[in-house]
KEDRENDO-223587 format. One record per atom (N, C-alpha, C): residue in one letter; x, y, z. Coordinates in steps of 0.1 Angstrom, whole numbers, plus 5000, padded with zeros to 4 digits. Example, Ala and Ser with C-alpha at 12.3 -4.5 7.8 and 13.67 -1.06 7.14 Angstrom:
<nodes>
A513249435078/A512349555078/A513249675078/S512849785071/S513749895071/S512950005079/
</nodes>
This chain:
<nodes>
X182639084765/X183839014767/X183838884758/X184838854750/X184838734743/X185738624742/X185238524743/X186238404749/X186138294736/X187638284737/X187738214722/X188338044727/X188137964724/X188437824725/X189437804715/X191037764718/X191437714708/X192437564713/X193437504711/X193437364713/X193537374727/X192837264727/X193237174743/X192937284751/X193337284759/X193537394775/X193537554773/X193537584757/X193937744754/X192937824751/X192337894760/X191638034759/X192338174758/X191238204751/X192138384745/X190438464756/X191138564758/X189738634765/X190338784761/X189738834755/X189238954748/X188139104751/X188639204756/X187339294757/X188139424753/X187739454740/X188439554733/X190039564731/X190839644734/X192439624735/X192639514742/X192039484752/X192739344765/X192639244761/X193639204758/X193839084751/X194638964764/X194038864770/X194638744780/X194438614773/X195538604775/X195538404768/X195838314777/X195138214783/X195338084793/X196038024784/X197337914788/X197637824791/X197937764774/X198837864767/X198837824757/X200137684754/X199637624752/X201137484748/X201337424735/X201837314738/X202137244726/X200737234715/X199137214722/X198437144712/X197437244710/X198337384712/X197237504706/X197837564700/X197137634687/X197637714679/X198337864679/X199537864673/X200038014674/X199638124676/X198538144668/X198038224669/X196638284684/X197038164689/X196238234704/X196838364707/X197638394708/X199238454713/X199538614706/X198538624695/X198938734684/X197738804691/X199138904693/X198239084701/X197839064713/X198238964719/X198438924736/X198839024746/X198339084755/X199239174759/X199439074779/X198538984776/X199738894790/X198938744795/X199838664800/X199438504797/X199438494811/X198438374813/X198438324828/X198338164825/X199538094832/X199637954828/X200237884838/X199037784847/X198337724850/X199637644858/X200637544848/X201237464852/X202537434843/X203337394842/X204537354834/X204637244823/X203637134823/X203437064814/X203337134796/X203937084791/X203837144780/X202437134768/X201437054774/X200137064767/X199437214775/X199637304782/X199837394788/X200837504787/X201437514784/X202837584781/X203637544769/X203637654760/X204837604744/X205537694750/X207037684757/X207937724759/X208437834747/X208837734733/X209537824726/X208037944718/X206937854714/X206137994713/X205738084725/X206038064736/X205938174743/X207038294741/X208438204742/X209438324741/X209138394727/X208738334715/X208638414704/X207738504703/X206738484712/X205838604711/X206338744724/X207138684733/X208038804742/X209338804735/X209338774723/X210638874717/X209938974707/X208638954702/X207839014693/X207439134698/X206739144716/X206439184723/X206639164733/X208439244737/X208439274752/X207739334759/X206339394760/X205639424768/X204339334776/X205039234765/X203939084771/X204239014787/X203039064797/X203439004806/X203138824812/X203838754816/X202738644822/X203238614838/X201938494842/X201438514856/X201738334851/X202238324864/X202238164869/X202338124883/X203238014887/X203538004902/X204838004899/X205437994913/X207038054914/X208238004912/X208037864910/X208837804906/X208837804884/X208037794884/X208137844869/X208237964864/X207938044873/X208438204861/X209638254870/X210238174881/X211638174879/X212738084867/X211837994863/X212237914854/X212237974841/X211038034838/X210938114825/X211938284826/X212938334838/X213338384839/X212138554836/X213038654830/X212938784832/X211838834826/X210238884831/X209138904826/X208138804830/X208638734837/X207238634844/X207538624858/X206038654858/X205838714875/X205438584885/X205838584894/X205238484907/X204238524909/X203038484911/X201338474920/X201138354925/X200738314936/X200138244948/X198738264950/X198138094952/X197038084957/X196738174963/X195238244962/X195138344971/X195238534968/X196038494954/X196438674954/X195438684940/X195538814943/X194238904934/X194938994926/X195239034909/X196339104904/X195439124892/X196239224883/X195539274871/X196639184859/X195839144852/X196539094836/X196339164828/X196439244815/X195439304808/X194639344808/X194739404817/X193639444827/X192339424829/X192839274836/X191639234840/X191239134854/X190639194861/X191039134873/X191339004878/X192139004880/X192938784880/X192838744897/X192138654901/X192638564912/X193138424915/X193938404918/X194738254917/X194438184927/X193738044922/X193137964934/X193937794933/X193637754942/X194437584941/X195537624946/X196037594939/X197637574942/X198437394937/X197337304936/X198337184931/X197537094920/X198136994914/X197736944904/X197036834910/X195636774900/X195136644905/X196536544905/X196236464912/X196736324917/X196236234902/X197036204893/X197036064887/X197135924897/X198535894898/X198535794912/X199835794919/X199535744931/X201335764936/X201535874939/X200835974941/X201036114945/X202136204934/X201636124923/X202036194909/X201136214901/X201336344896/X202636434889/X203036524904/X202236534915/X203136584926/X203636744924/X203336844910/X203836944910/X202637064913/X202837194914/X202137284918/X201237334902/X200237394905/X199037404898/X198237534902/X197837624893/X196937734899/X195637774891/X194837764897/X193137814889/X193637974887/X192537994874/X192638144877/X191338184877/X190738294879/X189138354881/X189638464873/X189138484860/X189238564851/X188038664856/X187638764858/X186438854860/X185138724856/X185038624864/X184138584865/X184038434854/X185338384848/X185838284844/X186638224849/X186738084850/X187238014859/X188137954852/X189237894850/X190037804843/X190437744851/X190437634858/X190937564866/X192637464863/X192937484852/X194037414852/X193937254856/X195137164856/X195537054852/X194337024871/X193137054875/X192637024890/X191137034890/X190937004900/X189537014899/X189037084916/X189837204919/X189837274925/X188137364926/X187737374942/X186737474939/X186637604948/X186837684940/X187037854944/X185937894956/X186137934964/X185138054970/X184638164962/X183338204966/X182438274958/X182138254945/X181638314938/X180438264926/X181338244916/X181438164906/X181938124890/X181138154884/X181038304871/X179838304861/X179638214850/X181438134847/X181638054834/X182737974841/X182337814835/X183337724842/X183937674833/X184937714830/X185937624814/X186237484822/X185437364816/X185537194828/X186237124817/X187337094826/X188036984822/X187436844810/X187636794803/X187136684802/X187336574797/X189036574798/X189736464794/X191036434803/X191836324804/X192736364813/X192936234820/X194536234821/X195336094826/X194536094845/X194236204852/X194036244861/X192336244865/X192036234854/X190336264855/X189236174850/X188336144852/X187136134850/X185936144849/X185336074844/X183536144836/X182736214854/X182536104858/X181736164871/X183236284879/X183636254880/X184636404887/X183936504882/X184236494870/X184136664859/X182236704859/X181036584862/X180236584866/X180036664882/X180736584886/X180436654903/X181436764904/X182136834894/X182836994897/X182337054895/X181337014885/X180437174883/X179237154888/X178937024895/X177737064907/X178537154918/X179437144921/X180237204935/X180337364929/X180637384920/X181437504911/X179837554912/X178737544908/X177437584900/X177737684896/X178337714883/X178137784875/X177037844864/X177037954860/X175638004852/X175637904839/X177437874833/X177137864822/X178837774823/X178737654812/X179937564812/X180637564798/X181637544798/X182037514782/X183437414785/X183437314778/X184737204779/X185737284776/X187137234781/X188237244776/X189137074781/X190137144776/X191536964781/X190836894773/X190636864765/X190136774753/X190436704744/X191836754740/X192736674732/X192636514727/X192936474739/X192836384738/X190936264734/X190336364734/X188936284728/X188536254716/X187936164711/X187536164694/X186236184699/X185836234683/X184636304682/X183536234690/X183836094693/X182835984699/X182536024713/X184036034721/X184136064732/X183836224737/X183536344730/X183136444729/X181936444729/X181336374724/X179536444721/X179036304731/X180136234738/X179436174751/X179636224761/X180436344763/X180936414778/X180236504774/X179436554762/X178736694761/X177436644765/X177136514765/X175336464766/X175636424780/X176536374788/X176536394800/X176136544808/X177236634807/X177236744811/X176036844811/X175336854795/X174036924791/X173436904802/X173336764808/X172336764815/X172236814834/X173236914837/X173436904851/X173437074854/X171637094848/X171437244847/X172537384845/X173237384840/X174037454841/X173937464821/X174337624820/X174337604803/X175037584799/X175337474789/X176437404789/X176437414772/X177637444766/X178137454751/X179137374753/X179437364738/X181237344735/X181037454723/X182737484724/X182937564715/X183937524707/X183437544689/X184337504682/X185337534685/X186837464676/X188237564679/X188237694673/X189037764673/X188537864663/X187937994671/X186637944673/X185538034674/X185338034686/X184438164691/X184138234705/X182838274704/X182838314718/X181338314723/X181238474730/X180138524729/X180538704736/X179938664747/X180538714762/X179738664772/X179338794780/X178338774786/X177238854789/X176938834802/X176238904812/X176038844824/X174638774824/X175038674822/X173738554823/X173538514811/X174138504803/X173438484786/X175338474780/X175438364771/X176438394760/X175238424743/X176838494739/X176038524721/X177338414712/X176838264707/X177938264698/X178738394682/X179738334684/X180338414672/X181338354666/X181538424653/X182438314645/X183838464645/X185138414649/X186238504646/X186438564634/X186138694630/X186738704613/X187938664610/X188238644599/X189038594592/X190238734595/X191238664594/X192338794595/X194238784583/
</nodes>
């Protein structure tokens, strides 16, 4: 199975035809989205969701499905499905569970809107939270930037989470300085811990990743 990192919050996960893309928005590239056959997205914010490249790739491919919570894929109208905390469904076929249900607290009990993890066959994306699932996480995609978050939080999620194996996302917002200081934190809290260029992906294995570089297309 191969998981590709590209901006900010956006994972492509790949195992032969099955093609699933997290949470693609404004600060990720189009091309997450090409040969997609269905999207699961997280929250409404638009570093999370590109509205108009979503519809362009379900007019490309109406057979593109996506998965959100219910107040947004009533929003995005006809082709996006409601899932709830709690429910277990296939994307691309690939087994999907939706956990959380709401976004971290900045302050003031804002942003106040709904939020959903998903457990990818054994990948976690937690979305705009720092939600922790029942039963095992093989790969923890951890937050590590964010109006919402900080250094010790994203430390103590993936003590709670213990996952085999870590890789950042939500990053955007870091300069290179602030990156390879949340990476020398994290390395260190047993857990195998990478970052992954943009771009490029990792083949993942049970217990082991292989990096890899995307061909050129």
């Amino acid at each position: 199975m191969r998981l590709t990192k590209y901006g900010h919050a956006c994972v492509r996960i790949e195992d032969g035809d099955r093609v699933l893309v997290i949470d693609p928005g404004t600060f990720s590239e189009a091309d997450a989205l090409r040969g997609a056959t269905a999207v699961l997205v997280t929250h409404e914010h638009q570093d999370h969701i590109d509205v108009g490249k979503l519809a362009a790739a379900r007019d490309s491919n109406p057979a593109l499905t996506v998965h959100t919570h219910a107040a947004l894929a009533a929003a995005l109208g006809s082709g996006a499905t409601a899932v709830a905390a709690g429910e277990t469904f296939t994307a691309a076929g690939f087994t999907v569970r939706a956990v959380g249900g709401e976004h971290a607290e900045i302050i003031d009990g804002l942003p106040g809107c709904p939020n959903l993890g998903f457990v990818v066959d054994g990948v976690y994306h937690p979305g705009d939270s720092l939600f922790v699932p029942d039963g095992p996480v093989d790969t923890l995609l951890v937050p590590a930037s964010g109006p919402w978050l900080k250094l010790r939080e994203a430390i103590e999620f993936v003590r709670a989470v213990r996952p085999a194996r870590a890789f950042p996302i939500h990053d955007a917002n870091l300069s290179a300085i602030g990156m390879e200081n949340f990476d020398g934190w994290l390395s260190e809290e047993g857990t195998d811990y990478a970052r992954i260029p943009l771009g490029e992906s990792v083949e993942l294995t049970q217990g082991a990743y292989r990096k890899s570089i995307l061909p050129a297309e």
